[in-house]
N, C-alpha and C positions, 0 to 999 in steps of 0.2 A: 746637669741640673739634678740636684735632691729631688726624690718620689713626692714630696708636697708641694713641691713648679709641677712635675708632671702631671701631678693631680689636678691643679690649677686649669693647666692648659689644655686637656682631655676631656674635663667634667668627669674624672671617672675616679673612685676613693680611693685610697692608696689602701685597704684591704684588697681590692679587686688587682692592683696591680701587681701585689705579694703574692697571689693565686696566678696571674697569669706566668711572673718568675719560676715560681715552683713546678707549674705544667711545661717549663721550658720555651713560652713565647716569648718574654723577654729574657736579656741578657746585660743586666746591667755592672758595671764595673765596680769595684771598692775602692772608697777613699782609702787615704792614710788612717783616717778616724773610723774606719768602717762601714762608713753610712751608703747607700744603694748612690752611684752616680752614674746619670743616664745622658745618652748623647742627644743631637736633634732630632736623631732618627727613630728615636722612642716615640715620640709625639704621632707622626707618621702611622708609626706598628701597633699602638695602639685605639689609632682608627681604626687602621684595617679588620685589627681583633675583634672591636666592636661589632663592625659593618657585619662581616662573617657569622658573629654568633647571632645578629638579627637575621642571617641568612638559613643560623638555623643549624649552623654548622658544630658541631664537637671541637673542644680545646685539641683533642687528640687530631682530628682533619685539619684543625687551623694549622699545628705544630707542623702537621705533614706539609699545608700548603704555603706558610709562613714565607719559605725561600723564595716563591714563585712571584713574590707581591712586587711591584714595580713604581707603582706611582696613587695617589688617590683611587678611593673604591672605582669604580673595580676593575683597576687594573693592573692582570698580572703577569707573569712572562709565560711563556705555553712550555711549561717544564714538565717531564715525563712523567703521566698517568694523572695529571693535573684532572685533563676533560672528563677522564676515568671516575676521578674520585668526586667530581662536582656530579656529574649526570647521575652514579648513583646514587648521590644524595637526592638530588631532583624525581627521582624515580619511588624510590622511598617516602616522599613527600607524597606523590600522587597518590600511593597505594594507599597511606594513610586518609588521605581526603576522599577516596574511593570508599573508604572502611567507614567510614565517619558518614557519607553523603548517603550511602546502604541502611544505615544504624538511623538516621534521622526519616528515612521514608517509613521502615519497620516501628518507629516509634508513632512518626504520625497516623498513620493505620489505626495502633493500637489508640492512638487519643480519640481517633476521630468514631472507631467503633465503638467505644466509650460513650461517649456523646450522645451517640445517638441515644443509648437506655435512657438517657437521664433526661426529666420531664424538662421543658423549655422552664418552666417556672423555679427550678433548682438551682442554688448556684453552688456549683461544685467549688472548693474551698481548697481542695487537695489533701490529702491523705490522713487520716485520725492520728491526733498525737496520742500516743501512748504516756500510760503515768503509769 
């Protein structure tokens, strides 16, 4: 199939598909004419690329884990350093949400000592725009 069936059948633009070529996810064949032709299994690989990058995951981990994929999300063959490379993503996530749920208590503090100076009959509007 031409990149505009695959397009069709993915929901995903065939700009995105030329990006994922180029980072080495897919691997599509040339016509005689040139043109990108894709087998069934394109359709497949680029769910999975999807799924993954909702997972959060880098084009460059997809390409790593690319080979491991086996059948619909998420499943994929336990190829070496597979669990490696997903847990430290998962790990990475948390510290971030760690960093972020820290950042949100620090802030609220700061709103809530705020508050208090400012008379009940005030409505705070947020921050003077400068001209």
């Amino acid at each position: 199939m031409l990149i505009g069936e695959l397009s069709r059948r993915t929901g995903v633009r065939t700009h995105q598909l030329r990006y994922y070529e180029a980072q080495g996810l897919l691997e599509p064949r040339r016509g005689a004419s040139g043109y990108r032709e894709y087998g069934e299994d394109a359709v497949l690989a680029v769910r999975q690329i999807r799924n993954l990058l909702g997972a959060g995951l880098s084009t460059e981990e997809i390409s790593y884990l690319l080979p491991c994929l086996s059948g619909p999300a998420p499943e994929m063959k336990p190829c070496p350093e597979l669990l490696d490379t997903l847990r430290a993503r998962l790990t990475g996530m948390d510290e971030h949400i760690d960093t972020l749920v820290r950042s949100r208590r620090v802030l609220r503090t700061y709103i809530e000592a705020t508050e208090r100076l400012v008379p009940h009959a005030e409505v705070v509007a947020g921050p003077p725009h400068r001209t």
